[in-house]
N, C-alpha and C positions, 0 to 999 in steps of 0.2 A: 483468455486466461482460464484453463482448467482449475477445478477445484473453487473454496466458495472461501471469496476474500471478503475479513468481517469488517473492512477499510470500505465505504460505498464511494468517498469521497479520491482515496486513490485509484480506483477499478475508472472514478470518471475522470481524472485528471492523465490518466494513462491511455485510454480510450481518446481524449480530445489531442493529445499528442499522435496517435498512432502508433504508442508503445507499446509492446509485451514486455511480461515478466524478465525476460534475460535481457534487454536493454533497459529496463529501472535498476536492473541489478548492476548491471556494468558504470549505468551512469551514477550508480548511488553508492559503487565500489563496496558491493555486498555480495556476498557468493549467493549464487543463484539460488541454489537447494536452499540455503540459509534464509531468505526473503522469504521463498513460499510459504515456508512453515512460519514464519511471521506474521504473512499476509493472512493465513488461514488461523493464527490464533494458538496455532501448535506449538508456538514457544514461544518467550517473551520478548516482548518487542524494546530496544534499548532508546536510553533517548538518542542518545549520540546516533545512531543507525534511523531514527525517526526524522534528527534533524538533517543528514546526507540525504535521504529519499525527499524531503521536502525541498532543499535546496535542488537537487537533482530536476523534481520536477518543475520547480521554478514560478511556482502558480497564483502565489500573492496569500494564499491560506494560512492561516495561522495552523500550526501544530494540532490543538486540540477542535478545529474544526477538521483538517486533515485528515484527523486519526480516531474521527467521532466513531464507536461501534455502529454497524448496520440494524436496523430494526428488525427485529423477529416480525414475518405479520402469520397469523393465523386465522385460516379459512372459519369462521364461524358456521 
C-alpha cells in the first residue's frame, strides 16, 4: 500500500489477509480513492465506513483498537 496509512492496525490486518487497498475497498464497498484518503488521514474517516472496513476485514478487533492512530517515533 503506497502512501503512509496512520491505521497500523489496518495495514496489519490487510497484510495477514493478503489484501491491498482496492480489495478493502471493494470488500468494504468504499470507493477506492475515497479509502486512501481515509487511510492516510486526508479526510475524515466516518463511523459507518469504519464499521464496513471492520466488518470487511473480519478480525475480532474492536473499532477503537482497529482504528488506534500510529505512533510518530522520532530518531533521537
Amino acid at each position: 500500500m503506497r502512501g503512509e496509512c496512520i491505521y497500523l492496525q489496518v495495514m496489519v490486518q490487510m497484510y495477514l489477509k493478503g489484501w491491498d487497498s482496492h480489495t478493502l475497498a471493494e470488500k468494504a464497498q468504499v470507493c477506492y480513492p475515497t479509502l486512501r484518503r481515509k487511510l492516510r488521514g486526508a479526510a475524515p474517516l466516518h463511523l459507518e465506513e469504519a464499521r464496513r472496513i471492520q466488518q470487511a476485514l473480519n478480525c475480532g478487533l474492536t473499532l477503537d483498537a482497529l482504528f488506534a492512530l500510529r505512533e510518530e517515533r522520532h530518531e533521537a
